[in-house]
KOLZA-77133 format. One record per atom (N, C-alpha, C): atom name; x, y, z. Coordinates in Angstrom, 1 decimal, decimal comma. Layout:
% KOLZA-77133
<CA <X Y Z>>
...
This chain:
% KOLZA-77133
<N <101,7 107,4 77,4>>
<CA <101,7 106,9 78,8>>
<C <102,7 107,6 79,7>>
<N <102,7 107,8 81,0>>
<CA <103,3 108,7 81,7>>
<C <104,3 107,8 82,7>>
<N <105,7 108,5 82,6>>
<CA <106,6 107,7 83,1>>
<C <106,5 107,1 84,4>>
<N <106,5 106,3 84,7>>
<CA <106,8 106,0 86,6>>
<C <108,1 107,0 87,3>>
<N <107,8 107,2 88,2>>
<CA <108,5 108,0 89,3>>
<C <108,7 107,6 90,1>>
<N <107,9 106,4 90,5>>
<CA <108,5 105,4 92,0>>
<C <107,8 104,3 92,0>>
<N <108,6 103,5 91,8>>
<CA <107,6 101,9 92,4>>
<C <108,5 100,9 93,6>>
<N <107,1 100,7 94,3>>
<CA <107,3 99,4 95,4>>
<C <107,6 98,5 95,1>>
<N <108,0 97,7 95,2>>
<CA <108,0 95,6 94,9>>
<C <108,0 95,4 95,6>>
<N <106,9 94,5 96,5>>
<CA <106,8 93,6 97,3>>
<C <107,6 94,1 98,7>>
<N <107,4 95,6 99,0>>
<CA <108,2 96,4 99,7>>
<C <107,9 95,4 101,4>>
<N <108,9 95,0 102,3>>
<CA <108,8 94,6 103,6>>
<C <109,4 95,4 104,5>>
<N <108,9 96,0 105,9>>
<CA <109,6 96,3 106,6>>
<C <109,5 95,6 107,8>>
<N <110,3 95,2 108,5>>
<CA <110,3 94,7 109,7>>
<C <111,4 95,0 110,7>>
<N <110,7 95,3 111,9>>
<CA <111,3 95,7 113,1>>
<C <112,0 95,2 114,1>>
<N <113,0 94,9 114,7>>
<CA <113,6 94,0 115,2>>
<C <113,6 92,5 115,0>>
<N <114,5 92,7 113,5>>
<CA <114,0 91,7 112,8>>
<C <115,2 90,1 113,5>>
<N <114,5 89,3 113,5>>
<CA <115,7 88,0 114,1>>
<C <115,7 87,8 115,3>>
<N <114,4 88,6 116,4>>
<CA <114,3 89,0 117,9>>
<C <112,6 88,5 118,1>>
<N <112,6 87,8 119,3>>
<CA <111,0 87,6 119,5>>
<C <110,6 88,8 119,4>>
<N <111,1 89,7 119,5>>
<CA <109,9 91,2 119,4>>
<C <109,9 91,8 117,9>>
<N <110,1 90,6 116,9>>
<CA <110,2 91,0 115,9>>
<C <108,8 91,8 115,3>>
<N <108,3 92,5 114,4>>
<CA <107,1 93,2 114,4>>
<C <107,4 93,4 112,7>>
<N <106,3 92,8 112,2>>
<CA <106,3 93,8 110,3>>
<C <105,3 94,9 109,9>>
<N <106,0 96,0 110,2>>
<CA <105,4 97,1 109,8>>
<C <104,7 96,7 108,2>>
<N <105,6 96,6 107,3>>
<CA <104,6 96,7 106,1>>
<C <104,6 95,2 105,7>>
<N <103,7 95,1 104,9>>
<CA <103,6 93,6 104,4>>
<C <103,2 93,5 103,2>>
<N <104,5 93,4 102,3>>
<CA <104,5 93,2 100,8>>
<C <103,8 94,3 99,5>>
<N <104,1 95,8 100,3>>
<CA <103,3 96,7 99,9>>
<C <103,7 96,9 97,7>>
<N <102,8 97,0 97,2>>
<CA <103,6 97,6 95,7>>
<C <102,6 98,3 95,3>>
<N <103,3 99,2 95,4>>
<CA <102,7 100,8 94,3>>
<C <103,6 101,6 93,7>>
<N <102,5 102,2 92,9>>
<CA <102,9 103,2 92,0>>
<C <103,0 104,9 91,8>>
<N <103,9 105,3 91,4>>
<CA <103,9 106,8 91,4>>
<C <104,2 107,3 90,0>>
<N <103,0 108,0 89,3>>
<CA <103,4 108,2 87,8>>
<C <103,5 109,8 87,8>>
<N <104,7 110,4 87,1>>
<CA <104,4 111,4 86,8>>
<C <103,6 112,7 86,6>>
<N <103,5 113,4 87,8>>
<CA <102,7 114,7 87,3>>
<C <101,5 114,0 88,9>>
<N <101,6 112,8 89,7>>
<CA <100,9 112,4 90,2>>
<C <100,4 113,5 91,3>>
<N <99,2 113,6 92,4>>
<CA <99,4 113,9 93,6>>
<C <98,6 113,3 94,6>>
<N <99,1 112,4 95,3>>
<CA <98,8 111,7 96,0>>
<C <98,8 111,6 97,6>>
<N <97,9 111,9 98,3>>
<CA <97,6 111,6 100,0>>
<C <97,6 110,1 100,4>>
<N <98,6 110,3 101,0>>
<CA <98,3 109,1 102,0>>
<C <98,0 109,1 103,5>>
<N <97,0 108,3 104,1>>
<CA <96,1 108,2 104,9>>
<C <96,3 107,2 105,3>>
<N <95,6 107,1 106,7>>
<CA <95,9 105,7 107,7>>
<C <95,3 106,1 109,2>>
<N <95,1 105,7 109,9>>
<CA <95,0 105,4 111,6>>
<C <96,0 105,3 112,3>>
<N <96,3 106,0 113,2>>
<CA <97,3 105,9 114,2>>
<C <98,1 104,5 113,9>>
<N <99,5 104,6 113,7>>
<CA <99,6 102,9 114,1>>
<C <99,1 102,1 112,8>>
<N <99,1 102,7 111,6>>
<CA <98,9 102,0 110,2>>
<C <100,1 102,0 109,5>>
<N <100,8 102,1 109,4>>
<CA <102,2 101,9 109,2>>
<C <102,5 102,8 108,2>>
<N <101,9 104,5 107,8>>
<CA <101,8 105,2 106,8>>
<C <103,1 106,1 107,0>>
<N <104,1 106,5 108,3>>
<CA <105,0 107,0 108,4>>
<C <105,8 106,6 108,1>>
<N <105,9 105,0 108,2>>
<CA <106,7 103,6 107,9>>
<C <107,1 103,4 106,2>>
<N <106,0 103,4 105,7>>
<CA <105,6 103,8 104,1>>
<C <106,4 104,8 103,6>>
<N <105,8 106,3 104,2>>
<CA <106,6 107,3 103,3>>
<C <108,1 107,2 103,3>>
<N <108,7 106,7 104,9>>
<CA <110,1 106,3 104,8>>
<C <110,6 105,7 103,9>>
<N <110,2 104,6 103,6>>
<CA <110,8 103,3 103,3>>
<C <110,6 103,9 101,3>>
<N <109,4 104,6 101,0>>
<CA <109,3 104,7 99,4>>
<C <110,4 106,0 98,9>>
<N <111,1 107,1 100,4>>
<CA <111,7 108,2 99,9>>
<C <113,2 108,0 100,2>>
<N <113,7 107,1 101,0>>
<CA <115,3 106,6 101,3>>
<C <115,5 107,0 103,1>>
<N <114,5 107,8 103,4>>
<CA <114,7 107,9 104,6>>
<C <115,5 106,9 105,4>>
<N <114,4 105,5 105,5>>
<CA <114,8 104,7 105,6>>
<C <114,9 103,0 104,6>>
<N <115,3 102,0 105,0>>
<CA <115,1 101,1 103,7>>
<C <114,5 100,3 104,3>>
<N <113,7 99,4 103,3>>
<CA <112,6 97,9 103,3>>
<C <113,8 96,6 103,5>>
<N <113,0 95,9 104,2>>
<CA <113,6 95,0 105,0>>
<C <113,7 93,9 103,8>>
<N <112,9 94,0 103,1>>
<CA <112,9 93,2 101,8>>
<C <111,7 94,0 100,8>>
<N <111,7 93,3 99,4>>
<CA <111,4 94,0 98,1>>
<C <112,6 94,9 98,1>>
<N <111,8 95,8 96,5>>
<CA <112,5 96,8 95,8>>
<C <112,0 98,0 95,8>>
<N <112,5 99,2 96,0>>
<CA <112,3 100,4 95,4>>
<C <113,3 101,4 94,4>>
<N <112,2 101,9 93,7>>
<CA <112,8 102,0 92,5>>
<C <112,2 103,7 92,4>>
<N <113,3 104,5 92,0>>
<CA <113,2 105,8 92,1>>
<C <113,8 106,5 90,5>>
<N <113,1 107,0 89,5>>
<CA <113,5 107,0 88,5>>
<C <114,0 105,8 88,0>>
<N <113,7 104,3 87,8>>
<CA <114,7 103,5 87,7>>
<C <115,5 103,2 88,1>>
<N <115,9 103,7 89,4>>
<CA <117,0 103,1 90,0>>
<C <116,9 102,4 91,2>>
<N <117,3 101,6 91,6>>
<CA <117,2 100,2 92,5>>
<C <117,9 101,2 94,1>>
<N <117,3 101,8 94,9>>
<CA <117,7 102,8 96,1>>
<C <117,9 102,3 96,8>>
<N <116,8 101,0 97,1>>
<CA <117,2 100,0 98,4>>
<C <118,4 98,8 98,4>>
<N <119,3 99,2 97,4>>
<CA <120,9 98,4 97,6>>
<C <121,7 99,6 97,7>>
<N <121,3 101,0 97,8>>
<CA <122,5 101,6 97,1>>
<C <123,1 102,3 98,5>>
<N <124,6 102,6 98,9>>
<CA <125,1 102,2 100,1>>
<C <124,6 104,1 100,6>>
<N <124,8 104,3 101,8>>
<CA <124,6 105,6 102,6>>
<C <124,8 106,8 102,0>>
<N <126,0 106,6 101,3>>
<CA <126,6 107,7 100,6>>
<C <126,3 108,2 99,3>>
<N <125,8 106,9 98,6>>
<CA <125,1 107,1 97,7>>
<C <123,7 107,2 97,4>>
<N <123,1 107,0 98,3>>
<CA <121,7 107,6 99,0>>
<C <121,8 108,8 99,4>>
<N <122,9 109,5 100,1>>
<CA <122,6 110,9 100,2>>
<C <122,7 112,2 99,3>>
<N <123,5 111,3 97,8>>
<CA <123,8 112,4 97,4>>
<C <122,6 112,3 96,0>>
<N <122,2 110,8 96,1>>
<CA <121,0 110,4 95,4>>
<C <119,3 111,6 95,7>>
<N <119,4 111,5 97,1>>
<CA <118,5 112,1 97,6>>
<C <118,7 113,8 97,4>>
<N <119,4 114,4 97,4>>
<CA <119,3 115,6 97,0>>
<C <119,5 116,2 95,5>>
<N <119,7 115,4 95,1>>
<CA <120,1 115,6 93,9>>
<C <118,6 115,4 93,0>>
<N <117,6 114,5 93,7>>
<CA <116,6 113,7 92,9>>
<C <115,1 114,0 93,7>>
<N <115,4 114,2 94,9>>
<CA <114,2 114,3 95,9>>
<C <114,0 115,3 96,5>>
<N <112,8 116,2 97,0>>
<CA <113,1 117,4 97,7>>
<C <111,7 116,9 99,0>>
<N <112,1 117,1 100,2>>
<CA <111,6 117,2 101,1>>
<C <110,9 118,1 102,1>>
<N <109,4 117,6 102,8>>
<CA <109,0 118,8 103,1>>
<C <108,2 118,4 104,5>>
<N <108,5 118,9 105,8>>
<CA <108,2 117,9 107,1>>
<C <107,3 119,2 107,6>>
<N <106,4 118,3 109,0>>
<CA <105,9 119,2 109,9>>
<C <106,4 119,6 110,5>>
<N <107,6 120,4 111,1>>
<CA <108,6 121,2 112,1>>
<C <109,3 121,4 111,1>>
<N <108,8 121,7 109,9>>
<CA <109,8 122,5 109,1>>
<C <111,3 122,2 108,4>>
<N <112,3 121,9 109,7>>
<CA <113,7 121,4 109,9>>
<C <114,3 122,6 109,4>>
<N <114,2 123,3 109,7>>
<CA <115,5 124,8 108,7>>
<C <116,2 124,7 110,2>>
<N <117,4 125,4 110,2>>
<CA <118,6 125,3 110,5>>
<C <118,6 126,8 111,4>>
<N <118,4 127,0 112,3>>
<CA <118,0 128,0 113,4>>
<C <119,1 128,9 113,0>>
<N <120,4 128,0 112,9>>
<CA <121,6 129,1 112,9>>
<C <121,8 129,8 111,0>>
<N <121,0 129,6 110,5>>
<CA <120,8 129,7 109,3>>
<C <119,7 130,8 109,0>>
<N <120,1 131,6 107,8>>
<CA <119,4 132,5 107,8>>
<C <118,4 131,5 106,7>>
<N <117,2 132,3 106,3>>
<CA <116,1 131,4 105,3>>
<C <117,2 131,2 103,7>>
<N <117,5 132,4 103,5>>
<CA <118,5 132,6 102,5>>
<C <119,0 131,0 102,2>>
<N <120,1 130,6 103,2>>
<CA <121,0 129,3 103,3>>
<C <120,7 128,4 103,5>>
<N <119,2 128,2 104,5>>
<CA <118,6 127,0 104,6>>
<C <118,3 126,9 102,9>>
<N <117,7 127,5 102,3>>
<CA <117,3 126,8 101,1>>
<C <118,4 126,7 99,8>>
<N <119,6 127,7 100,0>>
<CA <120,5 127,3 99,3>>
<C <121,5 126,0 99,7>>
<N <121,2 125,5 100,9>>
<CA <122,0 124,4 101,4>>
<C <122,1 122,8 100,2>>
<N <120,8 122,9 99,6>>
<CA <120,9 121,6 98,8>>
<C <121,7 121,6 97,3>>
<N <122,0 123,5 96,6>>
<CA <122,5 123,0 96,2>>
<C <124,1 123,5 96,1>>
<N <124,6 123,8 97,6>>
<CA <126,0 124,2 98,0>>
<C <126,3 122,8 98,1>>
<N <125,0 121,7 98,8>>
<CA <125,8 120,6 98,7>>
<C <126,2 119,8 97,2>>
<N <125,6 120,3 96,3>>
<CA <125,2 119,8 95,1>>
<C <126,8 121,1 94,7>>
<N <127,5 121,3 95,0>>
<CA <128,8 122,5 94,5>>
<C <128,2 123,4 93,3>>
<N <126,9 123,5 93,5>>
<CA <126,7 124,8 92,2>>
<C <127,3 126,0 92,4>>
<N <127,3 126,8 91,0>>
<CA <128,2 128,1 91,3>>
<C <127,3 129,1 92,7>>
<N <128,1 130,1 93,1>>
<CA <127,4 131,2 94,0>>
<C <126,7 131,8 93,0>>
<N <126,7 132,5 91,4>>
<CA <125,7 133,0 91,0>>
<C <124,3 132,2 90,5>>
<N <124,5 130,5 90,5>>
<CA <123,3 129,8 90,2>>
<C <122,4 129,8 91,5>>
<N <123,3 129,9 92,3>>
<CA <122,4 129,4 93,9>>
<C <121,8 130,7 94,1>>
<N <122,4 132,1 94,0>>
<CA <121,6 133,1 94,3>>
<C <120,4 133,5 93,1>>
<N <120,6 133,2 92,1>>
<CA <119,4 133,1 91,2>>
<C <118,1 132,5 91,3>>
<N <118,6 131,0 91,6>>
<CA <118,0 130,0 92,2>>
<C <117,1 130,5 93,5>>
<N <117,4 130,9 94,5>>
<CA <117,0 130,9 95,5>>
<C <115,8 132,5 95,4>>
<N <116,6 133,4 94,8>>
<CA <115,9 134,4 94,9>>
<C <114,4 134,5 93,6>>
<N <114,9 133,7 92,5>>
<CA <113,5 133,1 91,8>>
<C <112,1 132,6 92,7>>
<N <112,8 131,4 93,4>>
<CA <111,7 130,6 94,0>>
<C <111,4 131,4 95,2>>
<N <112,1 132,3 96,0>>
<CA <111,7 133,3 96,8>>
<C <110,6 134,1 96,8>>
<N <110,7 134,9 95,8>>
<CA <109,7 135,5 94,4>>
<C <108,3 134,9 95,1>>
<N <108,7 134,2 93,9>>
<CA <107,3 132,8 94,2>>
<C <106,5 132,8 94,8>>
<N <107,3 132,4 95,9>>
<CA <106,8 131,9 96,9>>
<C <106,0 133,2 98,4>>
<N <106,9 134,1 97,5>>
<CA <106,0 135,9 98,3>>
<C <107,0 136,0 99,8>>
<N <108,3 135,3 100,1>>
<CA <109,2 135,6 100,9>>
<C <110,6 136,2 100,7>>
<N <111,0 136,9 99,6>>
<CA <112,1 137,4 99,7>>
<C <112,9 138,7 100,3>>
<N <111,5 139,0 101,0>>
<CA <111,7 139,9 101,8>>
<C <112,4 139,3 103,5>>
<N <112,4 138,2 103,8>>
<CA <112,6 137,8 104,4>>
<C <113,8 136,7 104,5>>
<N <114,2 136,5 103,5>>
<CA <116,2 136,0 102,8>>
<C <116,8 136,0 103,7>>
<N <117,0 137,1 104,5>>
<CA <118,3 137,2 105,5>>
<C <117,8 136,9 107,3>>
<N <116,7 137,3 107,0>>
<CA <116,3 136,8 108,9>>
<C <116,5 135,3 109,0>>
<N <116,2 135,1 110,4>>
<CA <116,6 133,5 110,9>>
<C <115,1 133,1 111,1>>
<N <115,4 131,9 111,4>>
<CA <113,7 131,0 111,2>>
<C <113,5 131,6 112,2>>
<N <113,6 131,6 113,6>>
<CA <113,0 132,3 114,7>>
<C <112,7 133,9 114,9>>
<N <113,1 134,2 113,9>>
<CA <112,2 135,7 113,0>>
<C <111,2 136,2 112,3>>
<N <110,5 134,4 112,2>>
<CA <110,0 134,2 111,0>>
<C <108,7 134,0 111,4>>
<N <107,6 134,3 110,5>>
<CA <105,8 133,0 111,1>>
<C <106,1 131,9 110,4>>
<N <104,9 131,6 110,7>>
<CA <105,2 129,6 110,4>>
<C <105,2 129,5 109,1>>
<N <104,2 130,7 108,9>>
<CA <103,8 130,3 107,4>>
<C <105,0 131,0 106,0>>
<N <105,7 132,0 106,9>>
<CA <107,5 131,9 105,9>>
<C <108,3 130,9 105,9>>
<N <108,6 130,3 107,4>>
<CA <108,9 129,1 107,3>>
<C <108,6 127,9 106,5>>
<N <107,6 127,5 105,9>>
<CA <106,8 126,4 105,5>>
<C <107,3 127,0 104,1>>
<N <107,1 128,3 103,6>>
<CA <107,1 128,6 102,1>>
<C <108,7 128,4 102,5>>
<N <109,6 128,5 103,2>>
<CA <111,0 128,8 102,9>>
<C <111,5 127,1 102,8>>
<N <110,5 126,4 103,5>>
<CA <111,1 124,7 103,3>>
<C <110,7 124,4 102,5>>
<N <109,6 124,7 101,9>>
<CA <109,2 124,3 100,3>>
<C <109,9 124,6 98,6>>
<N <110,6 126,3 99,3>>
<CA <111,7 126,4 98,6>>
<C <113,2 125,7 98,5>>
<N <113,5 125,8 99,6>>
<CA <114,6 124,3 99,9>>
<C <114,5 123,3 99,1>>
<N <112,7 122,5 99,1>>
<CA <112,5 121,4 98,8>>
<C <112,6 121,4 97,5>>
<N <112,0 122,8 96,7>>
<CA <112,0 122,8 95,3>>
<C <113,5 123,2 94,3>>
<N <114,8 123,5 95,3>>
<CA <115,3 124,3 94,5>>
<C <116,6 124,0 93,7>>
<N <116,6 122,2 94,0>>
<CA <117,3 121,5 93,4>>
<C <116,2 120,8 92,0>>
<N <115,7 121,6 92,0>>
<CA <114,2 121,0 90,4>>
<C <113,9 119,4 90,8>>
<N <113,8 119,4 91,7>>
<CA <113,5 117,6 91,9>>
<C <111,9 117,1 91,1>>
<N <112,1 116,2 90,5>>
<CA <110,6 115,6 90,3>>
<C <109,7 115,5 91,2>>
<N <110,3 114,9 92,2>>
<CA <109,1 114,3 93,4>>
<C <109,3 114,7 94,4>>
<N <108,3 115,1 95,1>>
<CA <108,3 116,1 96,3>>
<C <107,5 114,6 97,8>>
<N <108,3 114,7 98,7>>
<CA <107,9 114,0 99,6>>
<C <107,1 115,0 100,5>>
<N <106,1 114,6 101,3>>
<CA <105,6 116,1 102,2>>
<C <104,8 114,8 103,5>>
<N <105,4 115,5 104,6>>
<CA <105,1 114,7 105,6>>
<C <104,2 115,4 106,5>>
<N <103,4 115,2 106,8>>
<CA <102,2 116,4 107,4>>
<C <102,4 117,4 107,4>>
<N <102,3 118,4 106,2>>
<CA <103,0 119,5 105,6>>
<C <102,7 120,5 106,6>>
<N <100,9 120,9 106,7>>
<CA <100,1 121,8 107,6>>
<C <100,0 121,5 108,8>>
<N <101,1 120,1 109,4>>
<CA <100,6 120,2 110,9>>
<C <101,0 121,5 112,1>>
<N <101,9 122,0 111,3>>
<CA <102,2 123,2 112,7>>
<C <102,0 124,5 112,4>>
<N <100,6 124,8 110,9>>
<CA <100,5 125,7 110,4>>
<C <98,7 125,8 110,9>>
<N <98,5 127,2 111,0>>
<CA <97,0 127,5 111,2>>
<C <96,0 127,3 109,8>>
<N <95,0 127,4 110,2>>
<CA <94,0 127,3 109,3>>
<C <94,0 128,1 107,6>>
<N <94,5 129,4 107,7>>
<CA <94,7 130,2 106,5>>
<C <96,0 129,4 106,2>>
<N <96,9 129,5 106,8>>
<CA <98,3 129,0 106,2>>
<C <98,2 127,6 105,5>>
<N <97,1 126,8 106,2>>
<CA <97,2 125,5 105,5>>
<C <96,7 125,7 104,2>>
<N <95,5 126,5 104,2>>
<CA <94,8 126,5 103,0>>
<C <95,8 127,1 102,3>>
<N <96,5 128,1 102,0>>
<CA <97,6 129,0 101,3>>
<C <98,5 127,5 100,8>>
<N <98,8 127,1 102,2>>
<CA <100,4 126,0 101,7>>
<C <99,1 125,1 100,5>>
<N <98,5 124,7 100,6>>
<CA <97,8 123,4 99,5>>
<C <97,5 124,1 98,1>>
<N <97,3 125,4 98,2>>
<CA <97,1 126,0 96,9>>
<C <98,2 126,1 96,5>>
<N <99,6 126,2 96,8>>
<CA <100,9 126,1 96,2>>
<C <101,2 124,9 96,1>>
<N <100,8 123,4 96,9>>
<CA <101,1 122,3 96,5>>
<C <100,0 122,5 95,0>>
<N <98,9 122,6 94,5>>
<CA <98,1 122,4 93,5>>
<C <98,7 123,3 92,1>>
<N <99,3 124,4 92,8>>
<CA <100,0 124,9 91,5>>
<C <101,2 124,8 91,2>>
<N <102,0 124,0 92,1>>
<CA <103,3 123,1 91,7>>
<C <102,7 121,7 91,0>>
<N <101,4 121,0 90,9>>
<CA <102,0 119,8 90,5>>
<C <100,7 120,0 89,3>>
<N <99,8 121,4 89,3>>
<CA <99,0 121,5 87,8>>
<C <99,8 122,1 86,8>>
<N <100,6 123,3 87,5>>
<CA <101,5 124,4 86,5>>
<C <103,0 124,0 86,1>>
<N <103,7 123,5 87,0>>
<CA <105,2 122,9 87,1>>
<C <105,4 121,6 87,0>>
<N <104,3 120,9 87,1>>
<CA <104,3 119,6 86,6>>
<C <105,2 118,3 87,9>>
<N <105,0 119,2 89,1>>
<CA <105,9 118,4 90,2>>
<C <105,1 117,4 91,0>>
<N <105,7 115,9 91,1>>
<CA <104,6 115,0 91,7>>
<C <104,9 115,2 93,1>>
<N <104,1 114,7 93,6>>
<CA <104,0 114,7 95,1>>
<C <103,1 113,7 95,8>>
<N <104,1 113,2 97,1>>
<CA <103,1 111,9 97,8>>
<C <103,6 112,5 99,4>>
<N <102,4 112,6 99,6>>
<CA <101,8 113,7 101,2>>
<C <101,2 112,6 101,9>>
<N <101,6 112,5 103,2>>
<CA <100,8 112,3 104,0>>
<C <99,8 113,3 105,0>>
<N <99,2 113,1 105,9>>
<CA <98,0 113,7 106,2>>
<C <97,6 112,8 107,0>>
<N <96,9 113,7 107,8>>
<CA <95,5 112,7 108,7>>
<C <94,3 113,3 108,4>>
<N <94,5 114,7 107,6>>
<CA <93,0 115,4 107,7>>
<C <92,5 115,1 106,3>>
<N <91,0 114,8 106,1>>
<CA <90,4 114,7 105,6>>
<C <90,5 115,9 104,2>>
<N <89,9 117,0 104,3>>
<CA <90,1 118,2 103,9>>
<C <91,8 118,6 103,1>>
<N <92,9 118,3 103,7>>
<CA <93,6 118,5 103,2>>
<C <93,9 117,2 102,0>>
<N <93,5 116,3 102,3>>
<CA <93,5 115,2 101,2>>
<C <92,9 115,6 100,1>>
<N <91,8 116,2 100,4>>
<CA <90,8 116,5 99,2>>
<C <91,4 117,3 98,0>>
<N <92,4 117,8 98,4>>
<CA <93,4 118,7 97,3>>
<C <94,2 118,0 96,2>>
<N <94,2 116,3 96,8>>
<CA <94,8 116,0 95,9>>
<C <94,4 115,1 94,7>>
<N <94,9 114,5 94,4>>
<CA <94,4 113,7 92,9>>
<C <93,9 112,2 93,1>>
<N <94,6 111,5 94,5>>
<CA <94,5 110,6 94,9>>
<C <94,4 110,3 96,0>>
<N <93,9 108,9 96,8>>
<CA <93,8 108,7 98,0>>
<C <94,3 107,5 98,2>>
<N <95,4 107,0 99,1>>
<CA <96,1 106,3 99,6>>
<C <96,1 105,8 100,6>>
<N <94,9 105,0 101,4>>
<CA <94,7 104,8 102,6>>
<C <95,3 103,7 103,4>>
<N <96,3 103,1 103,9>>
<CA <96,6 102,0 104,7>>
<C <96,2 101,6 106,1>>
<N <96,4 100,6 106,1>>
<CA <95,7 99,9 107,3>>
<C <96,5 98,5 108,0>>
<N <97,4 98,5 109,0>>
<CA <97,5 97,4 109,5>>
<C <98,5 97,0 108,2>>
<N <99,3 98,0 108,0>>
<CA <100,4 97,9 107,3>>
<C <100,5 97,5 105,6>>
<N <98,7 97,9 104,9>>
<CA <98,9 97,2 104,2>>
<C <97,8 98,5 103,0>>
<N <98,4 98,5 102,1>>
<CA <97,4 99,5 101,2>>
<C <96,0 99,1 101,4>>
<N <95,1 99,6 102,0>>
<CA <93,5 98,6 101,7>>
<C <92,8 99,5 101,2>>
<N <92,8 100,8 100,9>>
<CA <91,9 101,4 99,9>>
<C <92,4 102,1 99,3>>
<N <92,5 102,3 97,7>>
<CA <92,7 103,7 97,0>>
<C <91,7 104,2 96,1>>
<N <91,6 105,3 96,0>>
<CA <90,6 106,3 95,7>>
<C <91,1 107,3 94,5>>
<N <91,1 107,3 93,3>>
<CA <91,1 108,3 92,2>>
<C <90,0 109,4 92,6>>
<N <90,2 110,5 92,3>>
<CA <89,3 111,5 92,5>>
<C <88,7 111,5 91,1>>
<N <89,7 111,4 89,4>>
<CA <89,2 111,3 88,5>>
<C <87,8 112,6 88,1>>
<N <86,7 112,5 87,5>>
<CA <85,9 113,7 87,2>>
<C <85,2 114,5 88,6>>
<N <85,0 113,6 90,0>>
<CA <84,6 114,6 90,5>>
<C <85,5 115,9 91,4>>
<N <84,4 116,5 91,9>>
<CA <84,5 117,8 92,2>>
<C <85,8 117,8 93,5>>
<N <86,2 118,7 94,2>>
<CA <87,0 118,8 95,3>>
<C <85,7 118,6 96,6>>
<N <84,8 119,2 96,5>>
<CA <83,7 118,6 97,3>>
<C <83,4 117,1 97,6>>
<N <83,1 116,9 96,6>>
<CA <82,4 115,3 96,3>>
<C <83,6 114,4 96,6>>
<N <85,0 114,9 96,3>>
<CA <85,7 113,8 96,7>>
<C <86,2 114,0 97,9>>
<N <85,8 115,0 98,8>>
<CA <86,5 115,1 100,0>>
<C <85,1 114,6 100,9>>
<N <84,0 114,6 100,5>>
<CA <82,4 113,4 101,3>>
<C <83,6 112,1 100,8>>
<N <83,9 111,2 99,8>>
<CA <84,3 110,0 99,5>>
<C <85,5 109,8 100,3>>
<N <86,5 110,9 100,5>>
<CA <87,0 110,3 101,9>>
<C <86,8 110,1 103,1>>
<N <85,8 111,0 103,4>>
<CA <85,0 111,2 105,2>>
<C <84,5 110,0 104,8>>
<N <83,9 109,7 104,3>>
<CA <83,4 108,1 104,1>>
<C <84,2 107,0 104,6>>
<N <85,2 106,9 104,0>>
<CA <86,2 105,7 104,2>>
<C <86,3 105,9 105,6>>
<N <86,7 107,6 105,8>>
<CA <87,9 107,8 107,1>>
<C <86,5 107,3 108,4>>
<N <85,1 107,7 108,0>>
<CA <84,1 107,7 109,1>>
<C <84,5 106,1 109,1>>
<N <84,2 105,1 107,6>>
<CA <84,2 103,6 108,2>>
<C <85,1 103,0 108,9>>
<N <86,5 103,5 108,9>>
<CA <87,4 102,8 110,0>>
<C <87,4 103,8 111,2>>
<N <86,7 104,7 111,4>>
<CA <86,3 104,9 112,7>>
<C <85,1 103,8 113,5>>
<N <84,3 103,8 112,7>>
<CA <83,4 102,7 112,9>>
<C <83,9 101,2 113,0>>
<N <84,8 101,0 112,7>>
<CA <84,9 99,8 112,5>>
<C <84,8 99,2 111,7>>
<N <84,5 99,4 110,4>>
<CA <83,8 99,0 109,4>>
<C <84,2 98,4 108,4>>
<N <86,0 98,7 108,0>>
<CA <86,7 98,4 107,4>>
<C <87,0 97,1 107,4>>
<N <87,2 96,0 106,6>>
<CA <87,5 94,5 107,0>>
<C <89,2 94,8 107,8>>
<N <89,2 94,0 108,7>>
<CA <90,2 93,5 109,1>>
<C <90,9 92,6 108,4>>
């Protein structure tokens, strides 16, 4: 059986909480993330799916329940030891990228483990491996604003990978990438988590980019209401099984 990697308990978030304008983003969410997983999550404007990936990665914490990250209890553990939890355990991967302008690509991705005090010859090994890789080390020393989107994107994904983290968060990975670049970035999410064995929980709004992954994670009005294994079928067949869902809550269709 395959280890867990992250679980919910009865995860709560609420927004100005103690105030009439108080508002509960999630409401008693629990799930699971097992090893080797890859998982999309989906929702509607205003489903509380940005709320979610926060609250399951340390970004931010649940107003009540547990999360549990390798076994460890994240939502008591104080600022400091969340930060150094989080890099050490988690690698991140957003839409605007976040690399550090004043930074060449080189440093943005050796940043996590300068903070981590590894030697100068592991970090240059490290970086110039997953460089490799990733078909940018030609590009090490220029600044992001030297860069296309799509070095960029490979250069945050190196960042994200280069502390060996298990679990990869990815927050609309392809939103500020073109059409080829997206397709390229998903084929390196599929051969990080078939070949390297790295889990990953994505969000997304597009249909198509879900379809890459193993699972479908749909929320609604703050609350898991559909999941979808892809299991034997095709990348076709299960990317119709999402348009489906995604067409019924355009319709309306979805229970409230």
């Amino acid at each position: 059986m395959r280890d867990i990697i992250l679980e919910a308990v009865n995860m709560v978030k609420v927004y100005n909480e103690n105030t009439e304008n108080a508002f509960e983003a999630l409401h008693g969410i629990n799930f699971r993330v097992y090893d080797g997983d890859f998982i999309a999550v989906m929702g509607p404007s205003g489903s509380g799916k940005s709320t979610f990936i926060n609250n399951i990665s340390t970004i931010d914490r649940p107003t009540s329940g547990k999360v549990y990250i390798h076994n460890t209890d994240v939502s008591t553990m104080s600022e400091e030891e969340i930060g150094r939890f989080r890099y050490e355990n988690l690698g991140f991967i957003f839409q605007a990228f976040n690399l550090l302008d004043t930074h060449t690509l080189y440093e943005n991705i050796a940043m996590p483990l300068s903070l981590a005090r590894r030697s100068v010859d592991e970090i240059h090994d490290r970086v110039h491996s997953l460089a490799k890789t990733m078909n940018i080390e030609e590009a090490l020393q220029k600044y992001p604003n030297e860069c296309s989107g799509g070095q960029r994107q490979r250069a945050a994904i190196c960042r994200a990978l280069v502390n060996d983290p298990k679990l990869i968060v990815a927050d609309e990975p392809t939103g500020n990438l073109d059409s080829k670049n997206s397709a390229e970035l998903l084929k390196i999410f599929r051969k990080l988590n078939e070949e390297m064995g790295v889990t990953i929980v994505m969000v997304t709004h597009d249909p198509l980019i879900t379809s890459y992954a193993d699972k479908l994670i749909y929320i609604r009005d703050g609350r898991i209401e559909t999941e979808l294994e892809r299991g034997p079928m095709t990348q076709e067949t299960f990317f119709s099984a999402i348009t489906e869902i995604n067409s019924a809550e355009s319709k309306g269709l979805l229970k409230s």
